[in-house]
C-alpha positions as CSV (number, residue, x, y, z in Angstrom):
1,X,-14.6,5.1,-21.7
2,X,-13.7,1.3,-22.4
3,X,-10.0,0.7,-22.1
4,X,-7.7,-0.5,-25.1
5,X,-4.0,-2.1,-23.7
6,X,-0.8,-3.7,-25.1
7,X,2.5,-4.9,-23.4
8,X,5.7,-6.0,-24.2
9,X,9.0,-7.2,-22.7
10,X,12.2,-7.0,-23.7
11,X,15.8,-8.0,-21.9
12,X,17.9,-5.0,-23.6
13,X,21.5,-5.5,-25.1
14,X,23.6,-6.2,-22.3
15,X,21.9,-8.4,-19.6
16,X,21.9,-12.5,-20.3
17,X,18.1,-13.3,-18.9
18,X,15.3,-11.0,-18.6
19,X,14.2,-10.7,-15.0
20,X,10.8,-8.7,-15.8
21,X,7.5,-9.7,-15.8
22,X,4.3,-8.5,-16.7
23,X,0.3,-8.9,-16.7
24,X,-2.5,-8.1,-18.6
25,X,-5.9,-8.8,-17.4
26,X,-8.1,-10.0,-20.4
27,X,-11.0,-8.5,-19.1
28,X,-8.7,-5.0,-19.0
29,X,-9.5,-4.9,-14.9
30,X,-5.9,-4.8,-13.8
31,X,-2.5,-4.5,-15.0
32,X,0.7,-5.5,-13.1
33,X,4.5,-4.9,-13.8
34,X,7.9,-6.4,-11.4
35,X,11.8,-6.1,-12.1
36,X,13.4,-8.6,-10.3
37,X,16.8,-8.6,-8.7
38,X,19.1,-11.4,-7.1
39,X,21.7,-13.5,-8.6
40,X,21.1,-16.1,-11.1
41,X,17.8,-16.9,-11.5
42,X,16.4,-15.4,-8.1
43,X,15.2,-12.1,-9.6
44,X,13.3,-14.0,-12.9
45,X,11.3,-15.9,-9.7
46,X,10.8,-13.4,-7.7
47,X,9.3,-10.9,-10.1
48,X,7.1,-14.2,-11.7
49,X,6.4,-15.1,-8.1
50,X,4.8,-11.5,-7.4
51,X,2.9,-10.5,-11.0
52,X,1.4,-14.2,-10.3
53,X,0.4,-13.6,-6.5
54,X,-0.8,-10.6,-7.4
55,X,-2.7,-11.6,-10.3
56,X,-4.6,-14.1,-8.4
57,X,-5.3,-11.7,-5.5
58,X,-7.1,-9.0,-7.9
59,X,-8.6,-11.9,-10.2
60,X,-10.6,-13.0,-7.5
61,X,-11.3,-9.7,-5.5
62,X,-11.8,-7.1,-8.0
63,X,-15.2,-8.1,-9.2
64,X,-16.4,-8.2,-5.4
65,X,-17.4,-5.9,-2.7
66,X,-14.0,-5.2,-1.3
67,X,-12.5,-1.5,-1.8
68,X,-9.9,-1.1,-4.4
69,X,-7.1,0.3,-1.6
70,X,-8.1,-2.9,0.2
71,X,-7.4,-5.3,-2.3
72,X,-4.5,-3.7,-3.9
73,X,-2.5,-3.6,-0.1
74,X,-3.6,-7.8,0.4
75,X,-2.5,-8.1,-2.9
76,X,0.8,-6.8,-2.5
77,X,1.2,-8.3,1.0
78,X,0.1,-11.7,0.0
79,X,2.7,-10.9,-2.8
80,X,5.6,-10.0,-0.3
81,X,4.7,-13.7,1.6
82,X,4.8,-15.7,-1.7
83,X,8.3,-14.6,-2.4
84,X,9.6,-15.4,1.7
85,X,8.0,-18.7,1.5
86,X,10.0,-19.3,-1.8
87,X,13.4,-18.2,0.0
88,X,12.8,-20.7,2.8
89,X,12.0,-23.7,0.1
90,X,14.8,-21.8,-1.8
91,X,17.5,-20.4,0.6
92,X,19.8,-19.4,-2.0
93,X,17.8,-17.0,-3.5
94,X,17.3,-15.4,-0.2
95,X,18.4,-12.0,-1.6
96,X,15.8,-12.2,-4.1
97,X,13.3,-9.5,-4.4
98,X,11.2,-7.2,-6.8
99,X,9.9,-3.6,-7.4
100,X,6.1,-4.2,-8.3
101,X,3.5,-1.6,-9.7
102,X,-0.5,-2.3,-10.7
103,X,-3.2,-0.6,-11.8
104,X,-7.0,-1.5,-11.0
105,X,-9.4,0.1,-13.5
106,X,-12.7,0.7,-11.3
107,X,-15.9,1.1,-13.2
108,X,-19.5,2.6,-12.5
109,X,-22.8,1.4,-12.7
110,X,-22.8,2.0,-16.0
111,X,-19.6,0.1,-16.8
112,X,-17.9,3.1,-17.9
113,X,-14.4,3.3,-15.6
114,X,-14.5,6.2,-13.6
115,X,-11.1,5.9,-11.6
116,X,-7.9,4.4,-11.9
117,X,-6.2,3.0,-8.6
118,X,-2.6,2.9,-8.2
119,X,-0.1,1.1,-6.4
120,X,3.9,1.1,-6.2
121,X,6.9,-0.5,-4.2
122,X,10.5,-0.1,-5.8
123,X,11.4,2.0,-8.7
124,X,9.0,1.0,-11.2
125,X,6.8,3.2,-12.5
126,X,3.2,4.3,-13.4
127,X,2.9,7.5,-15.6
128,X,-0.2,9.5,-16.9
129,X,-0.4,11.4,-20.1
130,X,-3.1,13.5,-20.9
131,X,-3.3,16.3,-22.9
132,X,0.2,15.8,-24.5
133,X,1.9,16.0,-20.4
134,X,3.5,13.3,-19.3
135,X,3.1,13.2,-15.7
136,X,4.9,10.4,-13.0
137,X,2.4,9.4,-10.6
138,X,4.3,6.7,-8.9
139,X,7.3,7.9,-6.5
140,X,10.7,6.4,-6.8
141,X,11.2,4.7,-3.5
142,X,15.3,4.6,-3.7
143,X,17.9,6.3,-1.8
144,X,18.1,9.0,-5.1
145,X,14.7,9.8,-4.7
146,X,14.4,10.2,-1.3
147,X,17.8,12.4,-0.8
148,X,16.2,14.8,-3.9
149,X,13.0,15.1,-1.6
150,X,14.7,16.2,1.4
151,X,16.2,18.5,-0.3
152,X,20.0,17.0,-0.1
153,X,20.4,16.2,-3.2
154,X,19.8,18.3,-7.0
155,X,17.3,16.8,-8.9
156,X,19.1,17.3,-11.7
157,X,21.8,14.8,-10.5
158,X,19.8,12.2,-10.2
159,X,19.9,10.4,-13.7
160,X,23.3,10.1,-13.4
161,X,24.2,9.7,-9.6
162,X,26.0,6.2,-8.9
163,X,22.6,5.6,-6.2
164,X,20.1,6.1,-8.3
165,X,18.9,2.3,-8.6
166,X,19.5,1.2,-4.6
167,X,16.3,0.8,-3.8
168,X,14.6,1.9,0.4
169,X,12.2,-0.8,-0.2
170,X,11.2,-3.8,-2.6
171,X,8.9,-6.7,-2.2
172,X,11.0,-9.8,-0.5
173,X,11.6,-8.8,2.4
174,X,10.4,-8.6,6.3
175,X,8.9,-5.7,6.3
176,X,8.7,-4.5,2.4
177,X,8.0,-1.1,3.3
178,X,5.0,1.6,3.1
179,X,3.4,0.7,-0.2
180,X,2.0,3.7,-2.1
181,X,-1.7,3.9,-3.5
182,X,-3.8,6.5,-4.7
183,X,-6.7,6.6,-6.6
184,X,-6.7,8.9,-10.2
185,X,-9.3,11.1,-11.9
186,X,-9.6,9.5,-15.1
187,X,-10.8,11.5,-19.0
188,X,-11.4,10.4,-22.6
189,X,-8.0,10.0,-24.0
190,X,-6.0,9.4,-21.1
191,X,-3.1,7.1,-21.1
192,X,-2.1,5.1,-18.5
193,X,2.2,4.0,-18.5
194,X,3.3,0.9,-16.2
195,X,7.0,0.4,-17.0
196,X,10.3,-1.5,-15.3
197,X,13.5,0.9,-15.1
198,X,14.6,-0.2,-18.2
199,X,12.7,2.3,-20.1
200,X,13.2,5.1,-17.3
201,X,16.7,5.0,-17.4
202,X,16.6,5.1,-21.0
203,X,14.1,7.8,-21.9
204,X,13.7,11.2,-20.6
205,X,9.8,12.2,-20.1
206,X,9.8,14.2,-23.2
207,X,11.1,11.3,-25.2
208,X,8.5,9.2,-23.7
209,X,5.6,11.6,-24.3
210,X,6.7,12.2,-27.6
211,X,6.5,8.3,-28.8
212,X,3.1,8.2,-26.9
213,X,2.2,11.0,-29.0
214,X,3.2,9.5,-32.4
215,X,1.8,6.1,-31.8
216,X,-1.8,5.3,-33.4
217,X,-2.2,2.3,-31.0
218,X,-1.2,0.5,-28.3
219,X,0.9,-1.9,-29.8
220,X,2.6,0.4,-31.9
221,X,3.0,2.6,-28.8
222,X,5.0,-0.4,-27.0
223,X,6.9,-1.0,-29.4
224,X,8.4,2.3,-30.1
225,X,9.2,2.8,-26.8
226,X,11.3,-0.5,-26.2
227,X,12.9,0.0,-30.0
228,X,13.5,3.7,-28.9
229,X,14.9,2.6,-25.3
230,X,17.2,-0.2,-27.3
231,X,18.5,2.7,-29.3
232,X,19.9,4.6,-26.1
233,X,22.1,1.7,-25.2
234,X,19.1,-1.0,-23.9
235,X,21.5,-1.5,-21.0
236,X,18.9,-3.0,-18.4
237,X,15.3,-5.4,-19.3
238,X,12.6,-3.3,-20.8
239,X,8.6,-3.9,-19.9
240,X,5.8,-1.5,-21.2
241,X,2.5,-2.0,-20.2
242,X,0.0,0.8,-21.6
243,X,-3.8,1.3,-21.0
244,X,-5.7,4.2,-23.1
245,X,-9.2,5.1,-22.7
């Protein structure tokens, strides 16, 4: 299985700047996405600031001996210290942070990639569709997401609860929080979804599978889904990042 991959970026209708950013390894090894947040131009840097710091992290590493879990937690920490060092240069843009998500494509012997390690802090997320399912394998971390898992709140409110996008933990801070990784199973065919908010405010799962569905290719698949997200209002920056085997 040899990957193919697009991505694209978008800002939406309503906000002035686009505060996304977005990587794609040329090699297809890794793939990164960050949403920013702070005023002005704080959450542009700080979501540049990580996809960069991580970039160079997995660049160097992931063609080594180190384990994938490894590297993706010193990239993500190395991440989180690029963007304090900036605040202290920068102290206006001390409330500057970012959600970040990445992929790591790991191969065997043979070349062939055999599993797919994920990692998440913040409220982007990394999907898996296989089979015609759409499945989130990423977990929200905000207040909404938490409050739905211990039970206190109906998931059903969540889309539209005035919470939903106050995040428990972001990189930019002290102590970022617990990041999540796990490692995937991977088949022929899979599709593998790194997206900002923007398109998961936006789309409901089905309306997401159903573009991945209908799209021949990568690119095309990109760009349906930001067109299709700008349709239902485009109210916040829109990134898609997608990797089929």
């Amino acid at each position: 299985m040899k990957p193919a991959f697009a991505g694209q970026t978008d800002k939406g209708l309503i906000r002035a700047v686009n505060q996304d950013a977005y990587h794609i390894d040329e090699a297809g090894r890794f793939f990164i996405v960050a949403d920013g947040m702070g005023g002005h131009a704080a959450g542009q840097d700080a979501s540049r600031i990580a996809k960069d710091a991580i970039c160079h992290h997995l660049d160097l590493g992931c063609d080594g001996e180190e384990e994938p879990e490894t590297l993706l937690k010193k990239a993500f920490i190395g991440a989180n210290k690029a963007i304090m060092e900036d605040q202290l240069v920068h102290p206006e843009n001390a409330d500057m942070g970012t959600t970040a998500v990445a992929i790591l494509l790991q191969p065997g012997p043979d070349g062939e990639i055999v599993q797919v390690w994920c990692a998440n802090l913040g409220d982007s997320r990394i999907y898996r569709f296989r089979d015609g399912t759409l499945e989130q394998v990423t977990e929200d971390d905000t207040w909404v997401a938490q409050a739905i898992k211990a039970g206190v709140l109906p998931a059903e409110e969540a889309r539209e609860h005035p919470w939903r996008h106050v995040l428990s933990q972001c990189l930019g801070r002290e102590d970022m929080g617990e990041l999540e990784i796990r490692a995937l199973d991977v088949a022929p065919g899979d599709q593998f979804l790194l997206c900002s908010d923007g398109l998961s405010e936006e789309l409901t799962d089905d309306r997401i599978a159903a573009e991945l569905a209908a799209s021949k290719d990568c690119d095309e698949a990109t760009t349906r889904l930001i067109e299709t997200a700008k349709a239902e209002g485009g109210r916040d920056n829109i990134t898609v990042v997608l990797v089929r085997l």
